[in-house]
Residue frames as a rotation matrix with the C-alpha (Angstrom) as fourth column:
UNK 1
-0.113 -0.119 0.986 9.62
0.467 0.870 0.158 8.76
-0.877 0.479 -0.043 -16.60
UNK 2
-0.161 0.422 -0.892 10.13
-0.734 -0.655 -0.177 10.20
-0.659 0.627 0.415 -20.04
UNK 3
-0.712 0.137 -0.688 8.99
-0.405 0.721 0.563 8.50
0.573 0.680 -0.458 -23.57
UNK 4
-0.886 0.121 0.447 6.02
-0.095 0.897 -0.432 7.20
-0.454 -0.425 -0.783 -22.10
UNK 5
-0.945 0.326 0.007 3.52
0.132 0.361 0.923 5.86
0.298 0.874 -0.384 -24.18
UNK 6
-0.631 0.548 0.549 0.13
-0.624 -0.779 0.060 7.35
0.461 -0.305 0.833 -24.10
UNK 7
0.216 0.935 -0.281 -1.29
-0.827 0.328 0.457 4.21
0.520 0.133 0.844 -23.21
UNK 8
-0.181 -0.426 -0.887 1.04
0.222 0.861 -0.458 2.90
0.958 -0.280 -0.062 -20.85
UNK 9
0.637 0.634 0.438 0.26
-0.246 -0.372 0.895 3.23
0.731 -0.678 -0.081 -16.77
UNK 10
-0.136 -0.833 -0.537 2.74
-0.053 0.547 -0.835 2.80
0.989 -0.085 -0.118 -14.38
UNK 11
0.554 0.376 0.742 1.83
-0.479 -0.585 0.654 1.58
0.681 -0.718 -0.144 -10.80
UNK 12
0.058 -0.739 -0.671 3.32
-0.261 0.637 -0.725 0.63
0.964 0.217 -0.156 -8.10
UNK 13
0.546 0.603 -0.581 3.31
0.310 0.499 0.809 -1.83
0.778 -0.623 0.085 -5.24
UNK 14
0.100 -0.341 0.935 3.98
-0.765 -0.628 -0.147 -0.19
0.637 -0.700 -0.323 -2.20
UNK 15
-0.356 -0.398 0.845 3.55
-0.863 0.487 -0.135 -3.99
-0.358 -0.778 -0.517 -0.12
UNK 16
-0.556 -0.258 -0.790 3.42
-0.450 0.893 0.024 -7.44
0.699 0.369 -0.612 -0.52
UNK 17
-0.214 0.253 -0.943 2.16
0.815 0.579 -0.029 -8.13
0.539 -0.775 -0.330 3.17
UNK 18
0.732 0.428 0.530 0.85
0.092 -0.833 0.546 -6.52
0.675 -0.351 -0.649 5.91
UNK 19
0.992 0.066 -0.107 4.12
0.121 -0.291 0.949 -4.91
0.032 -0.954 -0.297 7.34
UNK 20
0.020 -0.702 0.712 6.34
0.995 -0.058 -0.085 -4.99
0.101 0.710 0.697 4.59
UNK 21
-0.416 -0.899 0.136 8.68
0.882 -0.435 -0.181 -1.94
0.222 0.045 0.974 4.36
UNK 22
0.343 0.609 -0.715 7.13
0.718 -0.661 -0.218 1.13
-0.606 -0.438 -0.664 5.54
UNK 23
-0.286 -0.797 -0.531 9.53
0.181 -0.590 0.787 2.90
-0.941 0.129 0.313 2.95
UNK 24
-0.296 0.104 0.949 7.95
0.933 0.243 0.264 1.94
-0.203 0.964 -0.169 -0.37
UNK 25
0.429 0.891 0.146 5.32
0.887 -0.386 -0.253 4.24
-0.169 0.238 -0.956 -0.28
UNK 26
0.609 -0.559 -0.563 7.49
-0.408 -0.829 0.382 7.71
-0.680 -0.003 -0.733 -0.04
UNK 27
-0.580 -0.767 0.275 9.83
0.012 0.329 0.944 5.54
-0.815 0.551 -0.182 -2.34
UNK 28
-0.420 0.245 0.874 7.60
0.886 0.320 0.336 5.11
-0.198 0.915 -0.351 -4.85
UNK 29
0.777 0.599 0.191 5.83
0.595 -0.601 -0.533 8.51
-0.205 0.528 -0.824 -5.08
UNK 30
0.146 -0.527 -0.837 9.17
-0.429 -0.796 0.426 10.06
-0.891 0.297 -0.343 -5.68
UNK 31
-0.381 -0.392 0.837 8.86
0.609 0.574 0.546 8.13
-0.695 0.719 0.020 -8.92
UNK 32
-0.508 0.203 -0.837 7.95
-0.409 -0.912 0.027 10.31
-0.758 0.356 0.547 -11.88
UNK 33
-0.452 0.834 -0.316 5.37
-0.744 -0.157 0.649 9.74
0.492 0.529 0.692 -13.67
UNK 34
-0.964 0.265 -0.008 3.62
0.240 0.859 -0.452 6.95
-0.113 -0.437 -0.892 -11.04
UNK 35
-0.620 0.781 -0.077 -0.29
-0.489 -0.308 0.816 6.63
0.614 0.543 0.573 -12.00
UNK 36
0.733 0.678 -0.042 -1.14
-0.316 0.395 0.862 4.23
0.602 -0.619 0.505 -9.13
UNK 37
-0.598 -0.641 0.481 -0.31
-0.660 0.054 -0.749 3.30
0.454 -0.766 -0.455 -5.84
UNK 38
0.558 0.704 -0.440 -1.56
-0.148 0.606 0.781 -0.26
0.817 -0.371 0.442 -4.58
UNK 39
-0.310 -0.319 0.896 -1.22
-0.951 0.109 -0.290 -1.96
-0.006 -0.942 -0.337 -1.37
UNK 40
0.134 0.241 -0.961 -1.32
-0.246 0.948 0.203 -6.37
0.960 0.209 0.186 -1.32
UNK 41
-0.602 -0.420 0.679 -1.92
-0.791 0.430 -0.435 -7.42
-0.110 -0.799 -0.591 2.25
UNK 42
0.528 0.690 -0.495 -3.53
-0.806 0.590 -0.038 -10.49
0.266 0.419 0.868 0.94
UNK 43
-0.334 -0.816 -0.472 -0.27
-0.559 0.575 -0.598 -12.67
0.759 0.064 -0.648 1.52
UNK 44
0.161 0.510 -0.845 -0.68
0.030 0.853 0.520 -15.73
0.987 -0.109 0.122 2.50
UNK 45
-0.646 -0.734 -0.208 1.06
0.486 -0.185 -0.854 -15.21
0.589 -0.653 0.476 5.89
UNK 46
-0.677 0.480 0.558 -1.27
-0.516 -0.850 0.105 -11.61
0.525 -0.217 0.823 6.36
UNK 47
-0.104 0.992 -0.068 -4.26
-0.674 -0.020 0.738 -13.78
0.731 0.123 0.671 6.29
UNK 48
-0.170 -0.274 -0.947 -2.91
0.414 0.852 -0.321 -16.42
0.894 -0.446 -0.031 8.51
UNK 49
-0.858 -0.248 -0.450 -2.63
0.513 -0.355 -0.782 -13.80
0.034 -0.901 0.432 11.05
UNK 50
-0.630 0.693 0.351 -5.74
-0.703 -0.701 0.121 -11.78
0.330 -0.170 0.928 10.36
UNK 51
-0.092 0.219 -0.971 -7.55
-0.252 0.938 0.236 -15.06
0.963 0.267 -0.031 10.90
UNK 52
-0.406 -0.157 -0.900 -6.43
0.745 0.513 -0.426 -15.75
0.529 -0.844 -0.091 14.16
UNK 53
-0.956 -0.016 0.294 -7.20
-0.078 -0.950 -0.303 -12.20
0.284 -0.313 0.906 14.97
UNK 54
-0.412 0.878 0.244 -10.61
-0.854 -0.465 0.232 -11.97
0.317 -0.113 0.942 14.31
UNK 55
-0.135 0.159 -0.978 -11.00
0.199 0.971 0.131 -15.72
0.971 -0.177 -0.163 15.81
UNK 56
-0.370 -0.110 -0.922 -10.29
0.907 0.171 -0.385 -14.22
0.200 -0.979 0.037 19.27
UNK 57
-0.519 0.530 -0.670 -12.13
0.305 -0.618 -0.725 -11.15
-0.798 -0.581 0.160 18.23
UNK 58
-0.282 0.290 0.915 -14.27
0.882 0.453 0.128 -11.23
-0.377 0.843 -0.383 15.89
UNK 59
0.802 0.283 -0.526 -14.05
0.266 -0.958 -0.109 -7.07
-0.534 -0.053 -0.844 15.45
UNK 60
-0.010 -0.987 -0.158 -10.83
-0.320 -0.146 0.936 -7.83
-0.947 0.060 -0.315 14.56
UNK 61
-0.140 -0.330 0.933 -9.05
0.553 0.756 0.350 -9.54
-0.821 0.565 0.077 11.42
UNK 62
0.892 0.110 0.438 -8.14
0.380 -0.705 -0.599 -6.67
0.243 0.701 -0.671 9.37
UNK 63
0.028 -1.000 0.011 -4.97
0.867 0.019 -0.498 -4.68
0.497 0.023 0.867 8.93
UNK 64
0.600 0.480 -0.641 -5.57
0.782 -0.523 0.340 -2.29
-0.171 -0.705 -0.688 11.69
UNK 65
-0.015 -0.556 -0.831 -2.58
-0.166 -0.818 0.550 0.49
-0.986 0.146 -0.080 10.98
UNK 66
-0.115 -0.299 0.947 -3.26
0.988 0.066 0.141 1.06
-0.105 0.952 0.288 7.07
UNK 67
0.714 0.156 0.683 -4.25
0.499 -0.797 -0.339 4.07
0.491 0.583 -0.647 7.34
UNK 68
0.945 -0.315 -0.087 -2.53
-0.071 -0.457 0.887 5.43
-0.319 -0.832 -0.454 10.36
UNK 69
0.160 -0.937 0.310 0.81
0.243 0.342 0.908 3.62
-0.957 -0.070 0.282 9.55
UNK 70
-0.263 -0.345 0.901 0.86
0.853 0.353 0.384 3.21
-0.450 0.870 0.202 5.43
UNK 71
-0.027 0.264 0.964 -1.28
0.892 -0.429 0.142 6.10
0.451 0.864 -0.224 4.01
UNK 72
0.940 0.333 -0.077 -1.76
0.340 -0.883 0.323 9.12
0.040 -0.330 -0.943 6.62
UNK 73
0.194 -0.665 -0.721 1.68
-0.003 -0.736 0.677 10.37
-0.981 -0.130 -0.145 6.58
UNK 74
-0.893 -0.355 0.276 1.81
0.322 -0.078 0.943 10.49
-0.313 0.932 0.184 2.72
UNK 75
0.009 0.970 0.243 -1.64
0.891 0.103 -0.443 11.73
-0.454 0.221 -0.863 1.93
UNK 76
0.522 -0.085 -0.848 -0.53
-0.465 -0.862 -0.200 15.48
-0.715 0.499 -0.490 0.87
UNK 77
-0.581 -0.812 0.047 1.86
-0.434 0.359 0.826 13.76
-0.688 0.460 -0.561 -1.36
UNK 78
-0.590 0.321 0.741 -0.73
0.656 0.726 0.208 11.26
-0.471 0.609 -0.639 -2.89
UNK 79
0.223 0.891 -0.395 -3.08
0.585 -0.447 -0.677 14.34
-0.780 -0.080 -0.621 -2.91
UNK 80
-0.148 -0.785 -0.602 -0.66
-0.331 -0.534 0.778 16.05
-0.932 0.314 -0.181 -4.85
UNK 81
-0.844 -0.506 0.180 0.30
-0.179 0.582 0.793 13.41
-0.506 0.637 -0.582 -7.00
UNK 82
-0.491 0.739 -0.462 -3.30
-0.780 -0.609 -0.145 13.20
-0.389 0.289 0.875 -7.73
């Protein structure tokens, strides 16, 4: 990103839900200049299902593959990216 303003931040959502595109994330750190990387599995759906989860186990009701699935194959990258 060039021209950016010293005081501008640019981040960017890698998901909406839990299981939304598995691509953002490599999509978005090839963005230049990217200052954050978030993840939303808050969606209204997500919670519907984490819910039920941790109803029939109550260990459960969380997004079990975030790290495995969303963040461990991109972690040299993010490390990079700093």
């Amino acid at each position: 990103m060039t021209g950016k303003h010293p005081q501008t931040i640019t981040i960017g959502g890698a998901s909406g839900y839990w299981g939304d595109a598995a691509l953002a994330t490599p999509q978005l750190l090839a963005v230049e200049g990217l200052d954050y990387l978030v993840y939303d599995y808050l969606a209204e759906v997500t919670m519907s299902i984490l819910a039920r989860a941790r109803v029939a186990d109550p260990d459960q009701g969380y997004a079990t593959d975030f790290v495995s699935a969303a963040m461990e194959p991109h972690l040299q990258r993010i490390a990079e990216r700093g």
